[in-house]
Backbone as CSV, one residue per row, in Angstrom:
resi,resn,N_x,N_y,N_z,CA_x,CA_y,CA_z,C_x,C_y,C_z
1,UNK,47.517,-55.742,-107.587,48.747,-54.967,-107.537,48.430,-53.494,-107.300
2,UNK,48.725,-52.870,-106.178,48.832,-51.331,-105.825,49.833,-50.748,-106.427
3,UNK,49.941,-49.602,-107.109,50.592,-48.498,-107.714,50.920,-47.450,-106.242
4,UNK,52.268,-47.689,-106.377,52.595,-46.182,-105.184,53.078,-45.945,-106.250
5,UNK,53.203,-44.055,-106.143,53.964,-42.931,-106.471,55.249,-42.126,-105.709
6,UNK,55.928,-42.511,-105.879,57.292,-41.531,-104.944,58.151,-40.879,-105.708
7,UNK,58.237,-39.579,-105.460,59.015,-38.369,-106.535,58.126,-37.925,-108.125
8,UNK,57.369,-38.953,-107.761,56.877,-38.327,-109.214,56.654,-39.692,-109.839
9,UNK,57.690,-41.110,-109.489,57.418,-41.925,-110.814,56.797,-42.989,-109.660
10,UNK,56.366,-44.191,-110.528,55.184,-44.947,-110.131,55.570,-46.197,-110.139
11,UNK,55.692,-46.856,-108.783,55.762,-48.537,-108.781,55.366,-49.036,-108.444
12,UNK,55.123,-50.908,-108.905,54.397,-51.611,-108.489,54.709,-51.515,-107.225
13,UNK,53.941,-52.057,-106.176,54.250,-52.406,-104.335,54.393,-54.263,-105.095
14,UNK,53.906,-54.672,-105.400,54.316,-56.158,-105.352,55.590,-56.603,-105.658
15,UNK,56.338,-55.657,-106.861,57.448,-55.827,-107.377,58.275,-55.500,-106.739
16,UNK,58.514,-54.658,-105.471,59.163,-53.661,-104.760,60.064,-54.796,-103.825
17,UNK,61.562,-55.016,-103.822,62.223,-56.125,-102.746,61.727,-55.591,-101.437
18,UNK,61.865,-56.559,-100.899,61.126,-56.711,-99.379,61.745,-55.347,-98.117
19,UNK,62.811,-55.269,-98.635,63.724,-53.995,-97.800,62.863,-52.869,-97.716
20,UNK,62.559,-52.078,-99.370,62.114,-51.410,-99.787,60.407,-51.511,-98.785
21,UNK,60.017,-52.547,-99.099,58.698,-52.785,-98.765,58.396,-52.203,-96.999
22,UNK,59.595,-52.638,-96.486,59.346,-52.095,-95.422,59.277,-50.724,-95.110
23,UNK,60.422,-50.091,-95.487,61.004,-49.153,-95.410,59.492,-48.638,-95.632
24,UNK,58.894,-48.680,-96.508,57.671,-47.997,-97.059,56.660,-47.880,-95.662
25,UNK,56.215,-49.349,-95.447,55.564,-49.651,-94.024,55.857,-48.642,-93.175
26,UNK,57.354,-48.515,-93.189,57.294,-47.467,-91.759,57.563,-46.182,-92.202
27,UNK,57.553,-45.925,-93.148,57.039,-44.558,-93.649,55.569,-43.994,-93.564
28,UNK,54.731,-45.237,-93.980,53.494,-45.112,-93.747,53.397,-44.619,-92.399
29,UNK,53.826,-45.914,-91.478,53.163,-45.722,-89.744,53.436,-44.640,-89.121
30,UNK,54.681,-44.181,-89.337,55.000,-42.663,-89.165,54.149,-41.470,-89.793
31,UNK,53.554,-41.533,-91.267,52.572,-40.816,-91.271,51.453,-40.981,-90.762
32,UNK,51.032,-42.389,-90.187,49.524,-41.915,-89.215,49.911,-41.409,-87.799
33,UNK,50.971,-41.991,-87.357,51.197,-41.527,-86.004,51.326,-39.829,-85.927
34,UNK,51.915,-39.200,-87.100,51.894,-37.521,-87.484,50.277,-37.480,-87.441
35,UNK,49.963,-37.692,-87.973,48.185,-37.325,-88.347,47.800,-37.540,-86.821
36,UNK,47.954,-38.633,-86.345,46.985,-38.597,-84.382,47.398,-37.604,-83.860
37,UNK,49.516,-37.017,-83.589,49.507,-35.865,-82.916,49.071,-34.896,-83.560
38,UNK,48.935,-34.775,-84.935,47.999,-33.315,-84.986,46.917,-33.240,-84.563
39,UNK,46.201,-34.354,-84.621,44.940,-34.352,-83.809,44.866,-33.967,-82.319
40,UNK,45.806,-34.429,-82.084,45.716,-34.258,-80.402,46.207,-33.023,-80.378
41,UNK,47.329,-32.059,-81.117,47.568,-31.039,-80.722,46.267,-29.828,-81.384
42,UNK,45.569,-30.188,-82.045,43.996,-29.441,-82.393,43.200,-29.455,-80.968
43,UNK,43.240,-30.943,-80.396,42.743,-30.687,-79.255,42.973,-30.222,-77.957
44,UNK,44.378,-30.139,-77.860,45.526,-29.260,-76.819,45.182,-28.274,-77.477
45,UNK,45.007,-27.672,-78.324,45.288,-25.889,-78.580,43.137,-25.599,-77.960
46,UNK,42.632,-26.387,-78.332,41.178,-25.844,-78.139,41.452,-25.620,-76.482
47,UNK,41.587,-27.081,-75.886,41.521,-26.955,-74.469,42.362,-25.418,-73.771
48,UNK,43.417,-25.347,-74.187,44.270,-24.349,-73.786,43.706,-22.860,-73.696
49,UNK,42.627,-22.790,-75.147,41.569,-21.639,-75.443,40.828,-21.244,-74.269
50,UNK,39.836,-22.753,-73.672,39.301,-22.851,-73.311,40.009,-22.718,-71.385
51,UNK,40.787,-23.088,-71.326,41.541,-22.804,-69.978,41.648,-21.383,-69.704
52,UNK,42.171,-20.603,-70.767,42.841,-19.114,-71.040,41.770,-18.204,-70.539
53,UNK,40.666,-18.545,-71.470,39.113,-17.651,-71.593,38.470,-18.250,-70.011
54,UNK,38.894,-18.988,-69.353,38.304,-19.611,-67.961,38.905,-18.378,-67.109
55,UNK,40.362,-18.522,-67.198,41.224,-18.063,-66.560,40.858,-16.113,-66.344
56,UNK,40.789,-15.637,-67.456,40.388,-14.018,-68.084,39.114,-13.774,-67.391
57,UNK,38.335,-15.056,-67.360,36.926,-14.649,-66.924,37.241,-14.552,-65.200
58,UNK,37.687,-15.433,-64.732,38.230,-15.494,-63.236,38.685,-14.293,-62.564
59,UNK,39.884,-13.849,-63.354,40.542,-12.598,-63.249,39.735,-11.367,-63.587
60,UNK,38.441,-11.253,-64.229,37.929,-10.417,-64.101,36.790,-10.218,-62.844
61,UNK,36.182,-11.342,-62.706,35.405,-11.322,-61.853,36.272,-11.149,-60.128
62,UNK,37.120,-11.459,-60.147,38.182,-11.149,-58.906,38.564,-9.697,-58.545
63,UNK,38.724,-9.049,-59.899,38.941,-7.493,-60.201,37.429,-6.767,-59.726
64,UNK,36.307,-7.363,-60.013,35.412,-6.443,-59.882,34.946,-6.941,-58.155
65,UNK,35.288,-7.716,-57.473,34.921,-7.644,-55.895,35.562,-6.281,-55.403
């Protein structure tokens, strides 16, 4: 038997009617699917860095011909 916590108080998951149970499920899946786009937007913001500082370097070297 797993113990979830929600608001503060603590219930069994086995005891929980099946509605509930879901409801939970896709509460869960929705929090990993949040967790991948932050991931991916960690890796959109690096790339973007990395485009920007491409871009600055371009524009300078264009400036100095």
């Amino acid at each position: 038997m797993a113990k979830i916590t929600i608001d503060g108080k603590e219930y069994e998951s086995d005891d929980l009617p099946d509605e509930v149970k879901s409801q939970l499920a896709a509460l869960q899946d929705i929090d990993r699917q949040m967790g991948t786009l932050r991931n991916q937007m960690a890796v959109q913001n690096m790339a973007r860095t990395g485009f920007a500082a491409a871009l600055k370097e371009s524009l300078e070297k264009h400036n100095k011909v």
